[in-house]
C-alpha positions in Angstrom: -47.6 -24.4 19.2 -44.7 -25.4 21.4 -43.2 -28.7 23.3 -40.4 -28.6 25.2 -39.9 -25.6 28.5 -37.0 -23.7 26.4 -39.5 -23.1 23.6 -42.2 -21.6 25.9 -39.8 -19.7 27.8 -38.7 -18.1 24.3 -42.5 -17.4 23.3 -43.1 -16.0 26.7 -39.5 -13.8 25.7 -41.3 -12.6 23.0 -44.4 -11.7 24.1 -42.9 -10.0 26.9 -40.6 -7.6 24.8 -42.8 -6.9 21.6 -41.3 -7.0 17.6 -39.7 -3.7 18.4 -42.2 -1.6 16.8 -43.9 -0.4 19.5 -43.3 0.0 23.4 -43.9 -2.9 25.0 -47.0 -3.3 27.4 -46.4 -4.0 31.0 -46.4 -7.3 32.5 -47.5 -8.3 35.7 -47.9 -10.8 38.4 -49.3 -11.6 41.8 -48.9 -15.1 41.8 -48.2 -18.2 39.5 -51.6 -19.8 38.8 -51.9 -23.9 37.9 -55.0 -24.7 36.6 -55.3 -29.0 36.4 -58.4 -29.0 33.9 -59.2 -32.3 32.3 -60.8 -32.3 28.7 -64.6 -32.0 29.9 -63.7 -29.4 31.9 -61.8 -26.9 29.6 -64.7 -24.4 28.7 -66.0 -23.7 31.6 -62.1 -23.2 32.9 -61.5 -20.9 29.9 -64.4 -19.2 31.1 -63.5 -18.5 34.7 -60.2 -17.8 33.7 -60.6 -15.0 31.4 -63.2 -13.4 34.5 -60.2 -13.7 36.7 -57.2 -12.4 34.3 -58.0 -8.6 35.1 -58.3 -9.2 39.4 -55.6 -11.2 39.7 -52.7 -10.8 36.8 -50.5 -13.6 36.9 -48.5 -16.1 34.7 -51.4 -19.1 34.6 -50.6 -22.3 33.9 -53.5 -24.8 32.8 -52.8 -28.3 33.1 -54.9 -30.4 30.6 -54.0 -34.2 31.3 -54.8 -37.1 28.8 -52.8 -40.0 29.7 -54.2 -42.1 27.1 -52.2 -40.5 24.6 -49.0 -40.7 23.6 -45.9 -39.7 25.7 -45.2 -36.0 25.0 -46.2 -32.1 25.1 -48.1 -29.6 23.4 -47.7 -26.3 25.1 -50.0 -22.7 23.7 -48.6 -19.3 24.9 -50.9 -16.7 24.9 -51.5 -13.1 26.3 -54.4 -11.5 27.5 -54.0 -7.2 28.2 -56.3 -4.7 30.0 -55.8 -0.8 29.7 -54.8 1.0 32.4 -56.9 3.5 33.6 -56.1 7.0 32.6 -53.1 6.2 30.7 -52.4 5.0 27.2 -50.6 2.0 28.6 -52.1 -1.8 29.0 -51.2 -4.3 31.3 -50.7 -7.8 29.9 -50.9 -11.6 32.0 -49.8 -14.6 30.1 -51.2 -18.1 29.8 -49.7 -21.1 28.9 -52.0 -24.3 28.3 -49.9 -27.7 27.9 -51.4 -30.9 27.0 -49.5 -33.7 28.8 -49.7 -37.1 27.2 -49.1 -40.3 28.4 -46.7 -40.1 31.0 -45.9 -36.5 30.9 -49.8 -36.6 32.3 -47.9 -38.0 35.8 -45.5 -35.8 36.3 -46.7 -32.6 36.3 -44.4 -30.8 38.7 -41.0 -31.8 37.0 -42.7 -30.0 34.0 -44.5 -26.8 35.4 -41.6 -26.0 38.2 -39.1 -24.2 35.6 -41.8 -22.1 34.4 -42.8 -20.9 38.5 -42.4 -17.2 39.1 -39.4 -17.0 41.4 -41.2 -15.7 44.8 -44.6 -15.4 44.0 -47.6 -17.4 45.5 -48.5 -20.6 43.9 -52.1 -21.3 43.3 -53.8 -24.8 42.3 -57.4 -25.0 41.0 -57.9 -28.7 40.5 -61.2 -29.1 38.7 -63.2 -32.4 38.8 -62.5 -35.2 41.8 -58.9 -35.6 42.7 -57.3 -38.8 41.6 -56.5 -39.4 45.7 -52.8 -40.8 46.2 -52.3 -40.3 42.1 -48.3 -39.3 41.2 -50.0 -36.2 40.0 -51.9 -34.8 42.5 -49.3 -36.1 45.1 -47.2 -33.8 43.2 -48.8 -30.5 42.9 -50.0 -31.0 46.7 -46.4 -30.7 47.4 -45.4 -27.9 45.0 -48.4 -25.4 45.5 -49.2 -23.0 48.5 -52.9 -23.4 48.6 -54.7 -26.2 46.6 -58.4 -24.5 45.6 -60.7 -27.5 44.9 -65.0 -27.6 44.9 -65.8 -30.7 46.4 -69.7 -30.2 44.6 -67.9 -31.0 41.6 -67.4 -34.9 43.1 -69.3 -37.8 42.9 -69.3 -38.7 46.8 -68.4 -35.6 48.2 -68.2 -37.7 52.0 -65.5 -39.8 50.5 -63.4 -37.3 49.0 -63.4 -35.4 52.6 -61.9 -38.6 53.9 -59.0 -38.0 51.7 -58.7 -33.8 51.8 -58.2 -34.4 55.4 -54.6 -35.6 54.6 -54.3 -32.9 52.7 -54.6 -30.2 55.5 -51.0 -30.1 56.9 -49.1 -30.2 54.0 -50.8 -26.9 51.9 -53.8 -25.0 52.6 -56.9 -25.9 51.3 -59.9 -24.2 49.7 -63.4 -25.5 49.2 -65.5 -23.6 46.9 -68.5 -25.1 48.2 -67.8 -24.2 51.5 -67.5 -20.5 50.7 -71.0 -21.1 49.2 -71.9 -21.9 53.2 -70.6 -18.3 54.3 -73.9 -16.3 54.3 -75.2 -19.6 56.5 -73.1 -18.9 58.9 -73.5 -15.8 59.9 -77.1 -16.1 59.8 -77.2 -18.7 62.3 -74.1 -17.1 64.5 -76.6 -14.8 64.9 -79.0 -17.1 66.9 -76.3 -17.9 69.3 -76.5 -18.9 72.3 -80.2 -19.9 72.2 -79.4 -22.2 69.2 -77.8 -24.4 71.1 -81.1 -26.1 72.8 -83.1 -26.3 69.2 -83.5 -29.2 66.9 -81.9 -28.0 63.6 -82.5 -29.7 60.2 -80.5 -29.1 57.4 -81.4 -29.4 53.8 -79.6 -28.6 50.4 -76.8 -29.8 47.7 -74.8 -32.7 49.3 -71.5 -30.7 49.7 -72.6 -27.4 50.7 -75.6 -29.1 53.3 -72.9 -31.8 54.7 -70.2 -28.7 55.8 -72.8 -26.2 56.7 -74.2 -29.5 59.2 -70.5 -30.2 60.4 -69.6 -26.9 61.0 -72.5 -27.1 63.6 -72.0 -30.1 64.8 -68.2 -28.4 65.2 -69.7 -25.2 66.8 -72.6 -26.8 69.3 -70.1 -30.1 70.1 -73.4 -32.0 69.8 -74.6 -34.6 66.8 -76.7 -33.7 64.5 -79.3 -35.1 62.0 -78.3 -36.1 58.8 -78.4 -33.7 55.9 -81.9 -34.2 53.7 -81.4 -33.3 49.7 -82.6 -30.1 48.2 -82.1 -27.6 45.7 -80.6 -25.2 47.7 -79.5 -24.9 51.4 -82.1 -24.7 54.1 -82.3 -24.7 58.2 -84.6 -25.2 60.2 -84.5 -24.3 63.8 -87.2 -26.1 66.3 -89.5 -27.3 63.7 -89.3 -22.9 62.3 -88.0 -22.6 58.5 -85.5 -20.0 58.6 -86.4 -17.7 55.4 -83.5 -18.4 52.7 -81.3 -16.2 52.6 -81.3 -14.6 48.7 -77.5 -13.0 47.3 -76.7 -11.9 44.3 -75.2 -14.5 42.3 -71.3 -14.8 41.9 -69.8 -15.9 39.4 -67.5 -18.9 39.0 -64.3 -16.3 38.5 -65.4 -14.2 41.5 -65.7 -17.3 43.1 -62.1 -18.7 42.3 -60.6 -15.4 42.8 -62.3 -14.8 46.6 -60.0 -17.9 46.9 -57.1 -17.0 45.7 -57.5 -13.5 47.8 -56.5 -16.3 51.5 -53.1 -16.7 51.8 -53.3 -18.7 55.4 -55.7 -22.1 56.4 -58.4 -22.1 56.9 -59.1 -23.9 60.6 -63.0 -23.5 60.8 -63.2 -25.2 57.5 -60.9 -28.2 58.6 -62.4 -28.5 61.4 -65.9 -28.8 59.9 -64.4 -31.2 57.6 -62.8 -33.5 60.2 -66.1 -33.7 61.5 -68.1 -34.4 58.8 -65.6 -37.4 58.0 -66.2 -38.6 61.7 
């Protein structure tokens, strides 16, 4: 266990060179990866982030905030290595998790910017609701390239639109839950142009049913009815159910790393969002 950014960068030193007694395994990296994971959600980041290690190597930095403790920080440096195929060689990503108390818990990017890979992407999957306006999030908005949040993971996912809309012009933005909507969309692209006369009703999980609505309502430049709650996502089309459409289900790392494949914005989402927001 570690505290202060000279420490870690002497752990990572080590790790990355080996005791000498054997050649050293190769380390690599796409991109610098910030996790912000508060305490209840920590397992299910650990999870998603050991799916992703091998798809995207990079130096991953998990954020795990309580400011109800005392000032200071713990930091953990691990690695995690994967052969490489057809040789006797590995190839090893590192993670470092640092627990930032008190006030260390608002400022994040004074902390996590000496430990950036010079020139690489910077990734931000915040999990939970954003503390809107908060020093922190403020912070890593302004430090990241592309800010991967699931807005099914908020309380009042219409609210929190209102505020990602801010967000738009000063990093790109990812909505899991709107990459849930993808298989949607192309279903009912396929009904163009005729689609445009028909009564459509949309059902399903508040965040994926309120984007897949506004991203018709974007598309046909027409209102449309208000989402109904469901299960899962379903359209209907003149009074006609559209059969559901059945995939194969992904994973939360596949998920994450589909994100983390986008480097530009995303314009259809924003727009969808600027009109579910009104």
């Amino acid at each position: 266990m570690t505290s202060a950014i000279g420490e870690i960068e002497r752990e990572l030193s080590t790790l990355r060179t080996g005791d000498g007694a054997f050649e050293p395994a190769m380390r690599t990296s796409v991109m610098t990866h910030l996790a912000w994971v508060p305490d209840e959600w920590l397992p299910a980041a650990h999870e998603v982030l050991h799916g992703l290690a091998e798809r995207h190597p990079s130096r991953t930095i998990v954020l795990v905030p309580d400011s109800n403790a005392e000032d200071g920080m713990e930091a953990r440096v691990e690695s995690q290595c994967f052969p490489v195929a057809g040789t006797e060689r590995s190839i090893c990503t590192e993670t470092i998790e640092l627990r930032l108390g008190g006030a260390y818990a608002s400022r994040p990017a004074s902390i996590v910017t000496p430990l950036l890979i010079s020139a690489l992407p910077v990734f931000c999957r915040w999990r939970g609701e954003p503390p809107w306006r908060a020093p922190e999030f403020e912070q890593l908005v302004d430090l990241v390239d592309r800010m991967v949040i699931d807005s099914r993971e908020w309380r009042d996912p219409a609210a929190g639109y209102r505020q990602i809309v801010d967000v738009f012009d000063r990093t790109a933005v990812s909505d899991i839950a709107w990459s849930l909507t993808y298989d949607w969309r192309v279903k009912l692209a396929s009904f163009w142009p005729t689609i445009a006369e028909q009564e459509i009703r949309v059902r399903g999980p508040v965040a994926e049913a309120s984007l897949l609505r506004a991203w018709l309502g974007a598309r046909l430049r027409r209102a449309m009815r208000p989402v109904e709650s469901a299960d899962e996502l379903e359209v209907q089309l003149g009074g006609e159910r559209i059969p559901p459409i059945r995939r194969e289900k992904v994973s939360p790392a596949d998920l994450l790393s589909n994100e983390l494949d986008r480097f530009s914005r995303d314009r259809i989402y924003e727009e969808a969002v600027r009109v579910a927001v009104g």
